[in-house]
VMD Tcl script that builds the backbone (N, CA, C; Angstrom):
set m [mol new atoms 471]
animate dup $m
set s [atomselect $m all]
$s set {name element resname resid chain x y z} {
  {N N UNK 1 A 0.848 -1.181 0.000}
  {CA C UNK 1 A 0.000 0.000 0.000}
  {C C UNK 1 A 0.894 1.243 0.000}
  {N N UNK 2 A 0.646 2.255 -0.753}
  {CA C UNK 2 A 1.259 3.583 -0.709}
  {C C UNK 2 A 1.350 4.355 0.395}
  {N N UNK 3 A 2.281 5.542 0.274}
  {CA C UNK 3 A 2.192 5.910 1.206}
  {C C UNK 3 A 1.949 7.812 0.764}
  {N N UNK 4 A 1.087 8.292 1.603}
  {CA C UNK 4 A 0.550 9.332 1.294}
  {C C UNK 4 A 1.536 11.084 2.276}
  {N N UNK 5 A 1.792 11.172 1.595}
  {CA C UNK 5 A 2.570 12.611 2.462}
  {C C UNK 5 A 1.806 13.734 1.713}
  {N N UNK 6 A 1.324 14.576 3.275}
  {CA C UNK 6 A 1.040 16.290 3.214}
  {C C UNK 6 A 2.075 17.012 3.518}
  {N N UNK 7 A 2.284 18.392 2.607}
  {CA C UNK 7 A 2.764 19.181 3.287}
  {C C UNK 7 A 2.004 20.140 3.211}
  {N N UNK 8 A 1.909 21.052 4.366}
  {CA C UNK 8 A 1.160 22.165 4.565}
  {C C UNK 8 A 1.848 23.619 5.033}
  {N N UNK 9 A 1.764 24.444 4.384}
  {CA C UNK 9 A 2.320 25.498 4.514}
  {C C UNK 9 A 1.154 26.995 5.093}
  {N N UNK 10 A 1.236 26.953 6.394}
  {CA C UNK 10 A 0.029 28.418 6.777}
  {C C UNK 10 A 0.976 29.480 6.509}
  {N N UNK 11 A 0.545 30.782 5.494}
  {CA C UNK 11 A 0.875 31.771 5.452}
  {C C UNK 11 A -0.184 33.237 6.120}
  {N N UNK 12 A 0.215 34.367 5.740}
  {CA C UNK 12 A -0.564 35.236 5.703}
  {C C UNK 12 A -1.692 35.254 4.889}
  {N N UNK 13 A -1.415 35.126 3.713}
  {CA C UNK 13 A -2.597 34.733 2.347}
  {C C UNK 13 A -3.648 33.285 2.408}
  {N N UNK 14 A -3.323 32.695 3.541}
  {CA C UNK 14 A -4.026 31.377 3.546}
  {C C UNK 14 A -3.496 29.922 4.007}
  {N N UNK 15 A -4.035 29.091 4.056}
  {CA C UNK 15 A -3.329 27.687 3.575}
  {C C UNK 15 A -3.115 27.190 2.931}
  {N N UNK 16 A -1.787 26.389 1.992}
  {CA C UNK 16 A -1.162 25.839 1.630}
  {C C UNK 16 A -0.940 24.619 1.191}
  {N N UNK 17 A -1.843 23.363 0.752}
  {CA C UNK 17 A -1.474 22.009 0.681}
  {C C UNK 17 A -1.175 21.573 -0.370}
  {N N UNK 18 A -0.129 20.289 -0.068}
  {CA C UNK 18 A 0.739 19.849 -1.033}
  {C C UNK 18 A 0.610 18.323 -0.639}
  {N N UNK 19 A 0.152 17.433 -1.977}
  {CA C UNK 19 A -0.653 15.571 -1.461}
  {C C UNK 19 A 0.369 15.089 -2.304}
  {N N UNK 20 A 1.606 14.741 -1.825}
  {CA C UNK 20 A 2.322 13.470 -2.585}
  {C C UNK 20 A 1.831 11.869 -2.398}
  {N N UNK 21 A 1.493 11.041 -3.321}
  {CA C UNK 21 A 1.150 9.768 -3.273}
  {C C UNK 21 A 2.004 9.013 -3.868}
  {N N UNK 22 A 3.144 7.814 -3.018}
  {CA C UNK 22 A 3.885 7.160 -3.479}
  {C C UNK 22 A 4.980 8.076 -4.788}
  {N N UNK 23 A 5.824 8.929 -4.375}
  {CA C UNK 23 A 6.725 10.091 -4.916}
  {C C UNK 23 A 5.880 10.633 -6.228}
  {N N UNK 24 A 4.655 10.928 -6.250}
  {CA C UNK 24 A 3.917 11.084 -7.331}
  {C C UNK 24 A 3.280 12.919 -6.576}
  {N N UNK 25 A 2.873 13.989 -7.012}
  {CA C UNK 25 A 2.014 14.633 -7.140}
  {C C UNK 25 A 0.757 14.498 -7.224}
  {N N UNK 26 A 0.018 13.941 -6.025}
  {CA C UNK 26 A -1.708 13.709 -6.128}
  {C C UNK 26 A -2.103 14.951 -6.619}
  {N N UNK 27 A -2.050 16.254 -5.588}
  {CA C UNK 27 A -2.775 17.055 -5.979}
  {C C UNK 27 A -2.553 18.468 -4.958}
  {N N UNK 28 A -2.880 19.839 -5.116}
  {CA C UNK 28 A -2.711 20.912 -3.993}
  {C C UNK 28 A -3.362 21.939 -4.752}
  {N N UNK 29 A -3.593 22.665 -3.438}
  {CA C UNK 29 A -4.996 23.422 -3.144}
  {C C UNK 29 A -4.450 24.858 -2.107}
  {N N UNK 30 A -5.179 25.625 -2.458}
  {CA C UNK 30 A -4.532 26.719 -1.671}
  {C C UNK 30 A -6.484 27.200 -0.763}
  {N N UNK 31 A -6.187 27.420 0.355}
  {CA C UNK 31 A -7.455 27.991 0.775}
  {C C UNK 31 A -7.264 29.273 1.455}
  {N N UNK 32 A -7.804 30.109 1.044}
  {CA C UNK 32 A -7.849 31.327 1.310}
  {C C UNK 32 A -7.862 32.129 2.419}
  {N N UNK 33 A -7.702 32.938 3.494}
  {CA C UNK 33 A -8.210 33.542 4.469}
  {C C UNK 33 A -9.044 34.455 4.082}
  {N N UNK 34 A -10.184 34.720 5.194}
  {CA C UNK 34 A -10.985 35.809 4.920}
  {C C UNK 34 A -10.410 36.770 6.242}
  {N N UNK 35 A -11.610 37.558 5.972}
  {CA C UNK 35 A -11.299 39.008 6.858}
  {C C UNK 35 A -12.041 38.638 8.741}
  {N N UNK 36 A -13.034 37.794 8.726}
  {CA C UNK 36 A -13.277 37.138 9.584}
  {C C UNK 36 A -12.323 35.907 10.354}
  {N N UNK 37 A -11.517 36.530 11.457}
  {CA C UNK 37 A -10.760 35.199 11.517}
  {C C UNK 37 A -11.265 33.865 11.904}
  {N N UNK 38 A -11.644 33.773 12.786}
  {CA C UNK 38 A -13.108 32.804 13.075}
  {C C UNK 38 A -13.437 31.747 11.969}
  {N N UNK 39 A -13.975 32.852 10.869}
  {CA C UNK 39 A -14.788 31.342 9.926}
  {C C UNK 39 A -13.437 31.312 8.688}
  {N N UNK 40 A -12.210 32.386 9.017}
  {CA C UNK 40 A -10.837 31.057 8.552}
  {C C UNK 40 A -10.382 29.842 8.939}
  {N N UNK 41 A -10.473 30.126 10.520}
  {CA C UNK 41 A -10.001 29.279 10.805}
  {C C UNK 41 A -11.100 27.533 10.781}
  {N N UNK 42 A -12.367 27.764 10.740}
  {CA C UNK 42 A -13.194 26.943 10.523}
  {C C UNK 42 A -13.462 26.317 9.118}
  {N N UNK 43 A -12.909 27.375 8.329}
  {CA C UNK 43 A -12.767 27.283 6.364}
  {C C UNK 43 A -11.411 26.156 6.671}
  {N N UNK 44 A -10.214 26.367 7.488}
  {CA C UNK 44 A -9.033 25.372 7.580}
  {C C UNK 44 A -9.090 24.251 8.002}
  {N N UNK 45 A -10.003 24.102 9.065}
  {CA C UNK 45 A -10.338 22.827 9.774}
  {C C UNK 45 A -11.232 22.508 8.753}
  {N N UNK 46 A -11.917 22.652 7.962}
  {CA C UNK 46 A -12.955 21.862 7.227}
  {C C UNK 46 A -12.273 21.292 5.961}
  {N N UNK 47 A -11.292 22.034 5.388}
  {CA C UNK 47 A -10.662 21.799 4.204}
  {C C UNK 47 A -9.787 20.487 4.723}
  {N N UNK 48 A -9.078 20.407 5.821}
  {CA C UNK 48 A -8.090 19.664 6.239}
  {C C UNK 48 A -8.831 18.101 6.901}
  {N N UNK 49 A -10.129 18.578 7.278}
  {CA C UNK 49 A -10.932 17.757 7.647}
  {C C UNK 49 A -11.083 16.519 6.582}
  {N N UNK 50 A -11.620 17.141 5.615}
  {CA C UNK 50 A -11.935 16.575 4.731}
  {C C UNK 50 A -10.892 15.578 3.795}
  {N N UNK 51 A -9.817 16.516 3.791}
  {CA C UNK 51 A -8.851 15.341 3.062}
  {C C UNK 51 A -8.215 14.521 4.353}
  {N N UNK 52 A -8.607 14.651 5.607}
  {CA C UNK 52 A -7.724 13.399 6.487}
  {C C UNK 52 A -8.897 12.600 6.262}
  {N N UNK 53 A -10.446 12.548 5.936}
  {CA C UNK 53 A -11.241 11.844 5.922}
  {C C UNK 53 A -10.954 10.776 4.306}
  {N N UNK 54 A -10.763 11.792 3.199}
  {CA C UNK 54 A -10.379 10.770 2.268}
  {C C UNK 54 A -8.896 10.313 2.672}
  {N N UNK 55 A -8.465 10.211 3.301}
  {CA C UNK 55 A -6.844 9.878 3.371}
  {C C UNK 55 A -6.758 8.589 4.673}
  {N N UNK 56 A -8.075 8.846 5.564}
  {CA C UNK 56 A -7.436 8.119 6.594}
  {C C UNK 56 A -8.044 6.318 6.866}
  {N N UNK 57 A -8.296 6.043 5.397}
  {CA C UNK 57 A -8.846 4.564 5.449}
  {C C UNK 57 A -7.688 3.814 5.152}
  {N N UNK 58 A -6.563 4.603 4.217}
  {CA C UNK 58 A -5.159 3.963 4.653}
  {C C UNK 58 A -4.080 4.055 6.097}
  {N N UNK 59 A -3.260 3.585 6.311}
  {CA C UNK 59 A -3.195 3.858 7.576}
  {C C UNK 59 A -1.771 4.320 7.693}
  {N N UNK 60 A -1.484 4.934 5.992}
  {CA C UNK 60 A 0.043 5.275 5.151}
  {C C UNK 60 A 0.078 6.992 5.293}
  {N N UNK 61 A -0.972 7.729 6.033}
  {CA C UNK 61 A -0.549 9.056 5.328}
  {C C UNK 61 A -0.159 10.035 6.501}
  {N N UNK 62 A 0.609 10.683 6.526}
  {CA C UNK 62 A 1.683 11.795 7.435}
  {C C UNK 62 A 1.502 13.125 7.126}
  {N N UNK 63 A 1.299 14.014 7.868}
  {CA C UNK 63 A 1.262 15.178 7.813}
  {C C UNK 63 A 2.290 16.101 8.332}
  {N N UNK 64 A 3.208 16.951 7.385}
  {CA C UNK 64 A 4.405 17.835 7.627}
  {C C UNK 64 A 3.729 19.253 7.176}
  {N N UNK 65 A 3.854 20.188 8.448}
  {CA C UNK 65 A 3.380 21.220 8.821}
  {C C UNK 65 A 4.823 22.157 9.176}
  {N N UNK 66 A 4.567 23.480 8.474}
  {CA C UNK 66 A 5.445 24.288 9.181}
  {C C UNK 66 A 4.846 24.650 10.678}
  {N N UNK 67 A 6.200 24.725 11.388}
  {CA C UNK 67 A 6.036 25.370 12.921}
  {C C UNK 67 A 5.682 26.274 13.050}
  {N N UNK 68 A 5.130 26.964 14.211}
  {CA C UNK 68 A 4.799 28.384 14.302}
  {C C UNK 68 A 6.483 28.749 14.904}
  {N N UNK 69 A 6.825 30.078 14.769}
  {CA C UNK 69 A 7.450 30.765 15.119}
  {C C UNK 69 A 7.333 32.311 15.369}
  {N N UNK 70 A 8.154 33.210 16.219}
  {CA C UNK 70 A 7.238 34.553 16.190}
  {C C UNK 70 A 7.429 35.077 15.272}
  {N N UNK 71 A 6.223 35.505 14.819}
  {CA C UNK 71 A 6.067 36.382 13.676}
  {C C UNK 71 A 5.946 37.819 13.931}
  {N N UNK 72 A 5.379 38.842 13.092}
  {CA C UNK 72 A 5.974 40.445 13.584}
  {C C UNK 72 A 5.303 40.521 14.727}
  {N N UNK 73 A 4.021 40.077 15.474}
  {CA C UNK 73 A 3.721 40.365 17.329}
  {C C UNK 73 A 3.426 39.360 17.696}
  {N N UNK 74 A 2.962 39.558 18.728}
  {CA C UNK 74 A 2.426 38.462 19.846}
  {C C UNK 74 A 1.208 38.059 19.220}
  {N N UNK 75 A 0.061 38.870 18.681}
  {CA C UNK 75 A -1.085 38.390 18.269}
  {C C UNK 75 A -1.077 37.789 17.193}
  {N N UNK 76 A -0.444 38.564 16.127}
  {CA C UNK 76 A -0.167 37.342 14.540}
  {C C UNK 76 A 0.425 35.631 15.198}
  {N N UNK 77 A 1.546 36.130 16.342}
  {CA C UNK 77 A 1.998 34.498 16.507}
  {C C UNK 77 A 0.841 33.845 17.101}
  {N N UNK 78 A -0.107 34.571 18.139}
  {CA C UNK 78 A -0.823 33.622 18.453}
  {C C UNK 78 A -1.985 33.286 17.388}
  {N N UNK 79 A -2.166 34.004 16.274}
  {CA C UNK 79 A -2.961 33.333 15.259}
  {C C UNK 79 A -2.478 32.328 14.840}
  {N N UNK 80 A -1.300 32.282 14.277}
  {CA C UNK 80 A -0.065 31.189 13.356}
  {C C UNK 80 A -0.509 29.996 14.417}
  {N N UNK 81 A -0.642 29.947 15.837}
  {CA C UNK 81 A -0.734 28.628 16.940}
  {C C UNK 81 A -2.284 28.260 16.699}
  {N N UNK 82 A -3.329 28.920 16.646}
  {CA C UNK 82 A -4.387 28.969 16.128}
  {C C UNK 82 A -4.777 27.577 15.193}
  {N N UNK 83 A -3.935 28.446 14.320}
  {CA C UNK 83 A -3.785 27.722 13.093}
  {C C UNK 83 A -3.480 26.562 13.184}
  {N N UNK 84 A -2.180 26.530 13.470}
  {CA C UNK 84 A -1.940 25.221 13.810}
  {C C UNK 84 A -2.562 23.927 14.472}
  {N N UNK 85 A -3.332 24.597 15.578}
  {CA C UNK 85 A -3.777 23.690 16.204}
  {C C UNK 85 A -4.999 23.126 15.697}
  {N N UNK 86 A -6.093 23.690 14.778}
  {CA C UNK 86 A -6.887 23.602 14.428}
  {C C UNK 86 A -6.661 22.381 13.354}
  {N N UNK 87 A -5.294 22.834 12.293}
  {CA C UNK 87 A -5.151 21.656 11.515}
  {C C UNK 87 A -4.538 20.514 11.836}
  {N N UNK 88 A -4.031 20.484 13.307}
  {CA C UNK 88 A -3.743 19.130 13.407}
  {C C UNK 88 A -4.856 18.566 14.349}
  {N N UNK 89 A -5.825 19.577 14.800}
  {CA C UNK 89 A -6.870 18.270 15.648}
  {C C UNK 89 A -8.075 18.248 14.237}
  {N N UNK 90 A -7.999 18.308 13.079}
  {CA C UNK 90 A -8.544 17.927 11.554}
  {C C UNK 90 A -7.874 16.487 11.656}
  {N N UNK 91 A -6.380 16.042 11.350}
  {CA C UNK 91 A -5.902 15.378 10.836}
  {C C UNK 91 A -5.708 14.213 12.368}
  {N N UNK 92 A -5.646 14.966 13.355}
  {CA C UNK 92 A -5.213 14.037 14.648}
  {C C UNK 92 A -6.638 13.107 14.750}
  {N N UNK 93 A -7.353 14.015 14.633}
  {CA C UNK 93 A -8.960 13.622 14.679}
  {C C UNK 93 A -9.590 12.214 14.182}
  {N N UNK 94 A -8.773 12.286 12.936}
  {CA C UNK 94 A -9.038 11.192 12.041}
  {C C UNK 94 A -7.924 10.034 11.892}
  {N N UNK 95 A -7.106 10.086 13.064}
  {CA C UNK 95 A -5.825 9.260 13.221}
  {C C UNK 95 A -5.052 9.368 11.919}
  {N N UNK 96 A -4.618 10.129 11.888}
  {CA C UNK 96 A -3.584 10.838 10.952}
  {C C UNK 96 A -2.241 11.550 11.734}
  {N N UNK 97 A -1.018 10.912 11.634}
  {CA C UNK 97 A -0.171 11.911 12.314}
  {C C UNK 97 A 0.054 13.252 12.061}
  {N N UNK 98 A 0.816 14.229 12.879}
  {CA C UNK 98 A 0.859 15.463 12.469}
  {C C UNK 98 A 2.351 15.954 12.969}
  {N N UNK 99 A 3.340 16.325 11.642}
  {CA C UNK 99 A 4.785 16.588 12.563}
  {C C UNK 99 A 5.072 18.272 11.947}
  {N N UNK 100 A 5.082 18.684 12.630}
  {CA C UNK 100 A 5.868 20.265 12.708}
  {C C UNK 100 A 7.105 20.409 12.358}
  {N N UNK 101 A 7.387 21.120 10.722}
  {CA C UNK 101 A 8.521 21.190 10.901}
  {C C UNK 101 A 9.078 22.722 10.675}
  {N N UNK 102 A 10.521 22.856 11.233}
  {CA C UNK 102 A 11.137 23.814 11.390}
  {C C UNK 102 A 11.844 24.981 10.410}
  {N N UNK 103 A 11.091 25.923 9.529}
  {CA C UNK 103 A 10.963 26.410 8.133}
  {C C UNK 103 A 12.686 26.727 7.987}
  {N N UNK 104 A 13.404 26.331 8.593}
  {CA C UNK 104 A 14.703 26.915 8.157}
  {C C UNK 104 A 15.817 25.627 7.941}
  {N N UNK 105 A 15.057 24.766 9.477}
  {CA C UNK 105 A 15.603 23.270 9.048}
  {C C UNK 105 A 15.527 22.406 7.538}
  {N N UNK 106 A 14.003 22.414 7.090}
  {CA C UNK 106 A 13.768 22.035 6.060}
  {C C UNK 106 A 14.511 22.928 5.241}
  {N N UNK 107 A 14.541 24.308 4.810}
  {CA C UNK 107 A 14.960 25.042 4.085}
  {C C UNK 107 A 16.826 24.825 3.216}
  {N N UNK 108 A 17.131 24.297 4.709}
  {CA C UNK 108 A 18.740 23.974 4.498}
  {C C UNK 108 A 18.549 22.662 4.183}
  {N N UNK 109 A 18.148 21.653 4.534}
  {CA C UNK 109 A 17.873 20.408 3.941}
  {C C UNK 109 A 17.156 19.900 2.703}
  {N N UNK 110 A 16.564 20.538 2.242}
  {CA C UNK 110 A 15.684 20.571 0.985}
  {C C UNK 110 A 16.587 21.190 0.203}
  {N N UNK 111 A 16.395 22.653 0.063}
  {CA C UNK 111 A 16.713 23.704 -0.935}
  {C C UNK 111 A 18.614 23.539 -0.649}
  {N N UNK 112 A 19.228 23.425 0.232}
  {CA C UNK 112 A 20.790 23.659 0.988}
  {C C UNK 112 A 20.638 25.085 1.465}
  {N N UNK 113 A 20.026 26.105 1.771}
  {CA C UNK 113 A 20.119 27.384 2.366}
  {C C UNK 113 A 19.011 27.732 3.775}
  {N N UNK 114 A 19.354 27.777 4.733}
  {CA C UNK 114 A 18.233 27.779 5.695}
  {C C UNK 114 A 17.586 29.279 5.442}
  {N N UNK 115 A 18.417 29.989 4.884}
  {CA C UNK 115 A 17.635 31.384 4.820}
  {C C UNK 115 A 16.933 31.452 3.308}
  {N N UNK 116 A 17.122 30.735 2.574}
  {CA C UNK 116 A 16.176 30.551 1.245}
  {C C UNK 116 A 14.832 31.553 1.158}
  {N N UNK 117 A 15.175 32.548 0.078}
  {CA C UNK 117 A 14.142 32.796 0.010}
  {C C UNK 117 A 12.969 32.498 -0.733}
  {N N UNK 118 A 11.862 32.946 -1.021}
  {CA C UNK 118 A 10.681 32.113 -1.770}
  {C C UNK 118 A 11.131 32.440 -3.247}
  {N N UNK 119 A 11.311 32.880 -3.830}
  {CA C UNK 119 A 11.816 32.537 -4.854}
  {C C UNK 119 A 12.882 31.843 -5.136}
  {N N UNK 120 A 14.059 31.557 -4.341}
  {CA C UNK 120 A 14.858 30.429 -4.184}
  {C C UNK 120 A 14.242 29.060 -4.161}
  {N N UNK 121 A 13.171 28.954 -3.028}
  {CA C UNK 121 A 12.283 27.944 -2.969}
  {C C UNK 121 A 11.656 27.685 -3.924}
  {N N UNK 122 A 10.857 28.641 -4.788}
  {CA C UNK 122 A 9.907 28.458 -5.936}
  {C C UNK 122 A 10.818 27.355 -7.300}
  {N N UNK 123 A 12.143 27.592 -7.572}
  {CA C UNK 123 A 13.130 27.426 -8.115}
  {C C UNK 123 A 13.397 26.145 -8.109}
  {N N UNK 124 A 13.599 25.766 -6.998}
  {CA C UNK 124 A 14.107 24.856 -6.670}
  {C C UNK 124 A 13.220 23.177 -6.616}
  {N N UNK 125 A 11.741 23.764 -6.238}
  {CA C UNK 125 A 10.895 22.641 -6.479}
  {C C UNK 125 A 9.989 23.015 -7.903}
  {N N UNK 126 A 10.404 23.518 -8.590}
  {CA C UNK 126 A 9.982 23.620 -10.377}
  {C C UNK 126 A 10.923 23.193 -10.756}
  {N N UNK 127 A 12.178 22.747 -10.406}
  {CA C UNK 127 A 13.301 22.249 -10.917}
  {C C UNK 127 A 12.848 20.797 -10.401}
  {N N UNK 128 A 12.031 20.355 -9.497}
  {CA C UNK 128 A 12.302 18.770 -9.315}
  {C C UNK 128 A 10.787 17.768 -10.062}
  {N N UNK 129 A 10.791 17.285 -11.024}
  {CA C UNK 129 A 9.893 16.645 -11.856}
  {C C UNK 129 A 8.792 16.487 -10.864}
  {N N UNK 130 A 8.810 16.090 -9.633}
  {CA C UNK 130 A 7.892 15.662 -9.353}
  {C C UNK 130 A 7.126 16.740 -9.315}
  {N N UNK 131 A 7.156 17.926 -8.788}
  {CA C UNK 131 A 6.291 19.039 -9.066}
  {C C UNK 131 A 6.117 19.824 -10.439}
  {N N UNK 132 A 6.370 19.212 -11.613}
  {CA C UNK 132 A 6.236 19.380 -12.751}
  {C C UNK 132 A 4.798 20.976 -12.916}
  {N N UNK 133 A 3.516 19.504 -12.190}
  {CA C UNK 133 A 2.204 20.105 -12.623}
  {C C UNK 133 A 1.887 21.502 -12.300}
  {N N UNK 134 A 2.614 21.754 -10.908}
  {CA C UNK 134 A 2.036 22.672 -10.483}
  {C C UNK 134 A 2.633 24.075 -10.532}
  {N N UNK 135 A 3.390 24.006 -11.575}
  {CA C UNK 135 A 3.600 25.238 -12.971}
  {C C UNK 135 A 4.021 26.700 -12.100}
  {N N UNK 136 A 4.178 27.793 -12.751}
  {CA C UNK 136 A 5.075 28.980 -12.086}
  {C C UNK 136 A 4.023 29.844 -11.587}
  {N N UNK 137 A 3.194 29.819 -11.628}
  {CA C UNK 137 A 1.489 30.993 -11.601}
  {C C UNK 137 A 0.808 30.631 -10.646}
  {N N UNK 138 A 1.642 29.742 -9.237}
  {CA C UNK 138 A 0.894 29.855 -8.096}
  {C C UNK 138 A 1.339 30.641 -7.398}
  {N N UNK 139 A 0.596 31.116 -5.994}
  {CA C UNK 139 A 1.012 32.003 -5.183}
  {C C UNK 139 A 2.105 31.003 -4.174}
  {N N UNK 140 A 2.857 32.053 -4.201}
  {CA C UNK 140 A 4.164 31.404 -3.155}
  {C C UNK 140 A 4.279 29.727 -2.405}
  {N N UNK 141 A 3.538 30.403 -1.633}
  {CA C UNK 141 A 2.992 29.350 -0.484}
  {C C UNK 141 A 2.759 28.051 -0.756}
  {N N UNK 142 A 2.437 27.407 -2.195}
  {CA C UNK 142 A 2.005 26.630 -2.104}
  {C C UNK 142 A 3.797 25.909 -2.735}
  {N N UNK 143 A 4.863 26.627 -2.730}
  {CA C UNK 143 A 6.302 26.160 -3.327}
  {C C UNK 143 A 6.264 25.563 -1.587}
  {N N UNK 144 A 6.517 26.227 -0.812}
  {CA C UNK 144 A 6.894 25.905 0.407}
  {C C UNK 144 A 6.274 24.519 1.381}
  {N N UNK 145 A 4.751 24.626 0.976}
  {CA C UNK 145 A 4.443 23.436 1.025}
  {C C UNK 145 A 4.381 22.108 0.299}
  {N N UNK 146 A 5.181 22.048 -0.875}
  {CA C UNK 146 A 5.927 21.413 -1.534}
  {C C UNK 146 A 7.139 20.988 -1.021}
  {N N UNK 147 A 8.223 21.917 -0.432}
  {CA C UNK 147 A 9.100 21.552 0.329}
  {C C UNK 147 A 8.603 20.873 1.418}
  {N N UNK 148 A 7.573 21.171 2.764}
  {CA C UNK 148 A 7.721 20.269 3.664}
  {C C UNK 148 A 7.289 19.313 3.105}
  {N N UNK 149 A 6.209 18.761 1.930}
  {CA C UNK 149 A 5.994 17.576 1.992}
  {C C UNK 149 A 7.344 16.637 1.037}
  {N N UNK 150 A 8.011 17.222 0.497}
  {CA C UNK 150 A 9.094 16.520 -0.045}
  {C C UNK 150 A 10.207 16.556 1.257}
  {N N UNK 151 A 10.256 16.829 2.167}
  {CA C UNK 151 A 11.334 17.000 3.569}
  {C C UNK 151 A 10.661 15.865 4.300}
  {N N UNK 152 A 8.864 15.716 4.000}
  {CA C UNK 152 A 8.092 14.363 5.051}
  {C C UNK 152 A 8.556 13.290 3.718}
  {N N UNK 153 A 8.862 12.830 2.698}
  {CA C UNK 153 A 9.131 12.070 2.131}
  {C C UNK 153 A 10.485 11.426 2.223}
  {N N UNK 154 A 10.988 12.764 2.605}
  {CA C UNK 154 A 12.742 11.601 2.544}
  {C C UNK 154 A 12.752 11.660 4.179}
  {N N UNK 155 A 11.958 11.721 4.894}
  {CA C UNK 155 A 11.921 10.879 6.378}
  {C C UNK 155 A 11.134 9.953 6.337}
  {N N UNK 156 A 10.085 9.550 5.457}
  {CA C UNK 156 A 9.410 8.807 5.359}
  {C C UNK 156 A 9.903 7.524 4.558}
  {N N UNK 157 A 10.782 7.974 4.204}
  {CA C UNK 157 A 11.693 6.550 3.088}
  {C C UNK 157 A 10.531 6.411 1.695}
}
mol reanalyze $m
mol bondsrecalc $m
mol representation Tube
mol addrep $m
């Protein structure tokens, strides 16, 4: 049976997902924030909901999440934890693991630069076939969650 890796990338502009199936490109999706934080964060849990529900009749699929870290205040970081927590009790919910990873760790391990910037990043996974599909005309975010889920793949063997 395959094995299914997310990576998920929360930005300012939204969420981020990236579905590798057996080193293949299933599929990724960007979901939006609104101006209401509330029914974002309920728009995130439902989106995330939903694919641990198609995902979790195998018992193959992992979820790689960037960490929160502080961002410009105290209140943006405590949104970013928000966030977080919301999408891993989606995926925890449905017995799906959930691992946090460290945007600078991956950054130097993936890309080789921990300070990489997004266009470094963008570069770098349009350069690797497996992300072929998902072409130069997305918004940022969704390069980065490409990286963690290719960073949950080579821990995942």
């Amino acid at each position: 049976m395959g094995k299914t890796i997310i990576g998920i990338d929360s930005a300012p502009k939204g969420l981020a997902i990236v579905t590798l199936f057996d080193s293949e490109l299933e599929g990724f999706t960007f979901v939006p924030k609104t101006k209401n934080f509330d029914e974002t964060l309920l728009n995130f849990f439902n989106e995330c909901n939903t694919i641990a529900k198609d995902n979790s009749i195998s018992n193959n699929t992992v979820v790689f999440i960037e960490d929160v870290s502080y961002v410009v205040n105290v209140k943006a970081t405590l949104m970013a934890a928000q966030v977080l927590a919301a999408v891993k009790l989606a995926f925890m919910s449905n017995n799906i693991p959930v691992f946090t990873v460290n945007n600078m760790t991956a950054k130097k391990e993936i890309v080789g630069d921990g300070k990489a910037d997004k266009i470094k990043v963008k570069k770098f996974i349009l350069a690797n076939p497996i992300f072929e599909e998902i072409g130069e005309k997305q918004l940022e975010d969704i390069y980065d969650a490409a990286m963690y889920a290719l960073w949950g793949k080579l821990r995942m063997g």
